[in-house]
N, C-alpha and C positions, 0 to 999 in steps of 0.2 A: 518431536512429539508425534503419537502414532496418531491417527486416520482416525475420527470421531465424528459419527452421524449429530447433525441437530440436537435432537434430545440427548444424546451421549455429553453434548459440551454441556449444555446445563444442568444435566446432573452429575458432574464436574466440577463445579464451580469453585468449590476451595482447592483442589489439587489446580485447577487453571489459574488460578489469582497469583499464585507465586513466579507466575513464569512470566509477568506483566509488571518489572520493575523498573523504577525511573531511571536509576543510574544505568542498569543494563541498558536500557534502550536508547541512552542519549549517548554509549559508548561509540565511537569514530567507526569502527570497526562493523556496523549493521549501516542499513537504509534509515534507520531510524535516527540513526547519530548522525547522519548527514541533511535527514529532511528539511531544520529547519534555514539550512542553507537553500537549499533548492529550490524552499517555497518562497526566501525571501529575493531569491533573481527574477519570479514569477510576479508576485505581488506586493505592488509598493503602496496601496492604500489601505490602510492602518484601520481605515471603518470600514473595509470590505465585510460583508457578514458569512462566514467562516464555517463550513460543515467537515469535522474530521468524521470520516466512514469505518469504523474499525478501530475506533477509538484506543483499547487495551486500556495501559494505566493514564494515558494524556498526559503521555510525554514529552510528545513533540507540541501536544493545544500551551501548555506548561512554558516552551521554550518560544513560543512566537511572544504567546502571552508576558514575556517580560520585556520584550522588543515594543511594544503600546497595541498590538493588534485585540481589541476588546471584545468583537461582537462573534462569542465565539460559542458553535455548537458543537455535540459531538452525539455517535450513535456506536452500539457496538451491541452483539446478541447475547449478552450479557453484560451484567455492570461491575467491570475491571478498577473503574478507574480510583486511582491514590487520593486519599484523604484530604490532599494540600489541595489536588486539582480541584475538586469541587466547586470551591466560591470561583472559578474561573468562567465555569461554564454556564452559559446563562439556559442553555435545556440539554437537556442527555433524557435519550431514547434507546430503549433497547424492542428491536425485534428484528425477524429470520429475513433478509435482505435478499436470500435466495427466492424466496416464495411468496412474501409481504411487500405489499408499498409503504415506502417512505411517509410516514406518518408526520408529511407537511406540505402545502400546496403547490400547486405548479407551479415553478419561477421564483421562488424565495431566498436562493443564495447566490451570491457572488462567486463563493469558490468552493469545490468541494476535493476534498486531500483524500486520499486512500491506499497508507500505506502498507505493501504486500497482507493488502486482504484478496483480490481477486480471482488469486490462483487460491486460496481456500473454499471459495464458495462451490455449490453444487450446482446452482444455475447463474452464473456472472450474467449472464444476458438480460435476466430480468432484473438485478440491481442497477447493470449499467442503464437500459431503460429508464429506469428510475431516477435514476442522477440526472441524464438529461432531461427526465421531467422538471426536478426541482431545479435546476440552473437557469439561472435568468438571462437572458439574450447576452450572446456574448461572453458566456460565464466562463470561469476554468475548473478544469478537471487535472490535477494533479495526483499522479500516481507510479507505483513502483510494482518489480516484476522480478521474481528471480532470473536470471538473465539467460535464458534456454540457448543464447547464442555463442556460452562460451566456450572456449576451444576443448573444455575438460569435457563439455554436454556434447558434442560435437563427436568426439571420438569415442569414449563409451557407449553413444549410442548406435554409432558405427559397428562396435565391437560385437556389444551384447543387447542392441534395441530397446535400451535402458537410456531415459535420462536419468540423471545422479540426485536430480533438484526435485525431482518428481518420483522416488521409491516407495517403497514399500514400509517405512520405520519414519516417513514425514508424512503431515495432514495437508499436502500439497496437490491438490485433484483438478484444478483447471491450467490449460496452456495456453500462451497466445502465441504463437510463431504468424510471420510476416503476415500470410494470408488470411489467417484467423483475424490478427488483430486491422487489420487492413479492411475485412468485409462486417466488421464487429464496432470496434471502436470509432473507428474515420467513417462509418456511415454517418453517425451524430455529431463529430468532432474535427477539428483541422487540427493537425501534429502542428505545433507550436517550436516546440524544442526535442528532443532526446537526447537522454545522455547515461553515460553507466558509471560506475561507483567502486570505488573498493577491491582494485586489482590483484589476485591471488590466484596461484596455480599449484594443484597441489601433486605436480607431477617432476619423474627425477629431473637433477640439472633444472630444470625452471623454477623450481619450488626454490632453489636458491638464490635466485633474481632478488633483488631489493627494490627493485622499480621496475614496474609495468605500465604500460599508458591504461588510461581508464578509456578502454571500447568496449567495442562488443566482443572479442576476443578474450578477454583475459578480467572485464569487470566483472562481480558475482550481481551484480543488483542494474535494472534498468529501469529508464525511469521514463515519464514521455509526460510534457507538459500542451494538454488538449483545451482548444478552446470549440465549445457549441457552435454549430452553425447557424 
């Protein structure tokens, strides 16, 4: 999907709604078909009260939700989400997470999920702000990344000063390499876990590979499990 200002996505909104579907998203094969694994090695208390960040159609709020996690919210800058998910969600908020505050009080969630929204936004700095606001002592911040580390992003950019995950024909406009995410995210947060997802390379002789370890080499998706300080 091309590069779409603010106001472009919302006057969008029926051409975006189609690309926000449950079984796509729960497919093994995205960050999204794995999330609710990853949230569930993070959080075992089933009354945690639950903020998905970028909600889309609440795919993933959808697949905790039948695991017994109940107290569940979501937010997204527009309202994506599928028909079934609705009675799930006990509030959905839409507003610009780039340039708005979280329209909920300091310290109100336990957890907050946010999957590969970050690298969309125009200003991540002041959402992440934001999340650490609303997380309550202690809280977690789980989140996913296209994985700027892999050996494909590595050498193309080598080549031609190009990452591949970040061109010109994706709405992919923020990055966090080590130092970014280092003086950025770990100022509010303790790394918890990391981990990468979904090993594929789509170069000659490798591309043939039927197994790759899931690192930072060869995952497309990273994920980093943050707790507030």
């Amino acid at each position: 999907m091309e590069y779409l200002t603010p106001d472009e996505i919302k006057a969008n909104k029926q051409g975006l709604q189609g690309k926000f579907k449950l079984k796509e998203a729960q497919h093994p094969g995205t960050i999204k078909g794995r999330s609710a694994g990853i949230f569930f090695g993070a959080v075992n208390d089933k009354n945690a009260k639950i903020l998905d960040f970028g909600v889309g159609s609440g795919a993933f709020l959808k697949s905790i939700h039948e695991q017994g996690y109940q107290n569940l919210y979501g937010c997204d800058i527009d309202n994506y989400l599928a028909t079934e998910v609705k009675p799930m969600v006990k509030e959905f908020q839409t507003f610009d997470a780039s340039f708005g505050k979280f329209p909920w009080p300091d310290q109100s969630f336990d957890v907050v999920t946010a999957w590969e929204v970050f690298e969309h936004l125009e200003n991540p700095h002041q959402a992440l702000r934001e999340v650490n606001r609303i997380l309550k002592a202690n809280g977690l911040l789980v989140i996913s990344l296209p994985n700027i580390f892999h050996i494909v992003s590595r050498l193309i950019f080598l080549k031609r000063g190009l990452f591949p995950r970040w061109n010109e024909t994706n709405n992919h406009i923020s990055m966090f390499p080590h130092g970014i995410f280092e003086k950025t995210f770990l100022k509010y947060f303790n790394l918890e876990k990391e981990g990468y997802v979904f090993s594929k390379v789509n170069l000659p002789l490798i591309s043939s590979i039927k197994w790759l370890p899931e690192n930072q080499w060869f995952g497309n998706w990273v994920y980093y499990v943050l707790k507030k300080k």
